[in-house]
C-alpha positions in Angstrom: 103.0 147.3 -159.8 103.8 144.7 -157.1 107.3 143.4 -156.7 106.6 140.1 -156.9 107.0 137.3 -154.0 110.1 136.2 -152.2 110.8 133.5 -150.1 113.0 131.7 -148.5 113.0 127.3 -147.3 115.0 125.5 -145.7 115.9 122.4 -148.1 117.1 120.7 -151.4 117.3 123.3 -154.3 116.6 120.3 -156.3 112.8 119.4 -155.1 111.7 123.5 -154.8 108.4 124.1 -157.1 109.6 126.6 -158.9 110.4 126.3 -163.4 113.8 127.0 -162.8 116.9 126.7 -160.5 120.1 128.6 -159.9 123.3 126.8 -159.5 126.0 128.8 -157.4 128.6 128.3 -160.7 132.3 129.3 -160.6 133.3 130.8 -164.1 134.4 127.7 -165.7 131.0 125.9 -165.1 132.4 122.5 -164.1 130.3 121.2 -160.8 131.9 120.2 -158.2 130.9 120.2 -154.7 127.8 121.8 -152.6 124.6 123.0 -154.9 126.4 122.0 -157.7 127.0 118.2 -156.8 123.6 118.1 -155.9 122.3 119.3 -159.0 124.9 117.2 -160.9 123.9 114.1 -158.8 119.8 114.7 -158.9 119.6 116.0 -162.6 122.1 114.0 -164.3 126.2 114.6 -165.5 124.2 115.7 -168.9 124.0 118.8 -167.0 127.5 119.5 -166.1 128.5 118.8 -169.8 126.2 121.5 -171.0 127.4 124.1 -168.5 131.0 122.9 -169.6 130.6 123.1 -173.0 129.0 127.0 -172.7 132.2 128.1 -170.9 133.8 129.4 -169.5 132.2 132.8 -168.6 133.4 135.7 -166.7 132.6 136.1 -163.3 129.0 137.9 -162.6 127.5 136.2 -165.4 125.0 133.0 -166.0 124.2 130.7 -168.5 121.5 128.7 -169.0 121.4 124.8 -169.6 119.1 121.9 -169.5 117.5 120.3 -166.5 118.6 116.8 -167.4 116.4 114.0 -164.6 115.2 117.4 -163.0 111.9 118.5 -163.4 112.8 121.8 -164.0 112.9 123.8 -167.7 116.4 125.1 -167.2 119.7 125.0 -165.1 120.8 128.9 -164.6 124.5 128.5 -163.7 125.5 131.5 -161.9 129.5 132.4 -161.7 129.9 134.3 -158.3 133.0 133.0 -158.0 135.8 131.3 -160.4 138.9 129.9 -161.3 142.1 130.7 -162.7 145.4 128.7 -163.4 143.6 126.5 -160.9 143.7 129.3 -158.1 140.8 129.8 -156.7 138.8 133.7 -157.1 137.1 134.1 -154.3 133.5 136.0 -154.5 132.6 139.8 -154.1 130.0 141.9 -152.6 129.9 142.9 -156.7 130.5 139.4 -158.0 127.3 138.0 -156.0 125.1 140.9 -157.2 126.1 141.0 -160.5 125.7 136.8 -160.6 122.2 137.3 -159.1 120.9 140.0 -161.2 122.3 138.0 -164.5 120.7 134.9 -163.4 117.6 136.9 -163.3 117.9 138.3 -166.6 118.6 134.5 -168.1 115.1 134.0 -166.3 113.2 136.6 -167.7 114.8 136.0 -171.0 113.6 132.5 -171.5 110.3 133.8 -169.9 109.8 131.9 -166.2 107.8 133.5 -163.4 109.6 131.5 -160.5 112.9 130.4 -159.2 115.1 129.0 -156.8 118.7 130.5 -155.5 120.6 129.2 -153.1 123.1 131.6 -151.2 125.7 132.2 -153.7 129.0 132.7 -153.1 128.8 131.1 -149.0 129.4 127.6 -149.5 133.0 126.7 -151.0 133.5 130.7 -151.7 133.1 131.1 -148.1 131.5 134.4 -148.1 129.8 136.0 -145.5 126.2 134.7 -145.5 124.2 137.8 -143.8 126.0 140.2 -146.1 125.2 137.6 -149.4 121.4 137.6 -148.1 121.6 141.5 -148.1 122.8 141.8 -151.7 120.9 139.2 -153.1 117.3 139.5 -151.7 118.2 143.6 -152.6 119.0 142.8 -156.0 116.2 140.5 -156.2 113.6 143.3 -155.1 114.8 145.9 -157.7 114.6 143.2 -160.2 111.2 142.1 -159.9 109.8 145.4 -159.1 110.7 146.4 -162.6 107.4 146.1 -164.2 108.7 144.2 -167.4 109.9 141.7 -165.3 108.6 138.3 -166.2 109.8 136.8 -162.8 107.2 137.4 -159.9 108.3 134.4 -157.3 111.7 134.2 -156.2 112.5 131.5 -153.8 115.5 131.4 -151.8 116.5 127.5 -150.7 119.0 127.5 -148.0 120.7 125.0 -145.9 119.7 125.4 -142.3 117.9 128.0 -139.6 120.8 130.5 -138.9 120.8 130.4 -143.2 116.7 131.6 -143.2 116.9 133.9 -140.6 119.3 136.1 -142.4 117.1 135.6 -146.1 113.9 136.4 -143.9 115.2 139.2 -142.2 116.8 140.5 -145.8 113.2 140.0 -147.1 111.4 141.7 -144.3 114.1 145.1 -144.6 114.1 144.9 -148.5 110.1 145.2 -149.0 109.7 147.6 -145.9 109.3 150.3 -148.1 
């Protein structure tokens, strides 16, 4: 059994060919800034009012909501990070795997083969990106090389060169085996 293809761009999460796209969530779902203003301003506030209204969740996990002006079939808002008392909870080696691997299962649950991530946890969270590129594109691989996995395309959308060097070099020592 394969494990699928992964990829990584350098672009706007909101124009990637894929069925679905992950939003880098914080726990209570509202959207502020980075991926999850440009969702919010591409798709649609419709979007931000169905995350809203499905929260919040606990850290690690994802929901899934509409795609509003997108032209994707779902939102999958993954909380690597979160709030509380307005205090902000930074992310976690274990909060970005645990965010990636539900936002995978969300996938496979509503039955896509493709979809986009952007580097959870990085932007506003301010984790470190080569380490988020390790976890994620590991926890990707074991994911899709589950042979019930529905997923087989991963793309990972990033936001400039240093960004897809560390996906492509977390791709090339994840599927070395």
């Amino acid at each position: 059994m394969g494990s699928g293809i992964l990829e990584v761009v350098i672009g706007d999460i909101t124009t990637v060919d894929t069925e679905a796209i992950v939003n880098a969530a914080n726990n209570e779902l509202w959207m502020g800034s980075g991926v999850a203003g440009a969702i919010k301003r591409a798709g649609g506030e419709e979007i931000e009012r169905e995350a809203v209204s499905k929260g919040p969740i606990r850290i690690g996990e994802a929901v899934a909501t509409g795609a509003g002006r997108l032209p994707y079939k779902a939102v999958i808002h993954a909380a690597a990070m979160g709030y509380q008392g307005g205090r902000m909870i930074p992310p976690t080696a274990e909060s970005i795997q645990a965010a990636t691997r539900a936002a995978l299962e969300v996938a496979d649950q509503l039955g896509f083969e493709s979809v986009a991530f952007p580097a959870l946890g990085t932007g506003v969270g301010g984790f470190d990106l080569a380490e988020a590129a390790t976890l994620m594109v590991s926890t990707v691989h074991r994911s899709l090389s589950r042979p019930d996995s529905r997923v087989r395309r991963v793309v990972f959308v990033v936001r400039d060169e240093e960004a897809r060097r560390a996906f492509q070099e977390a791709i090339e020592r994840a599927t070395a085996t």
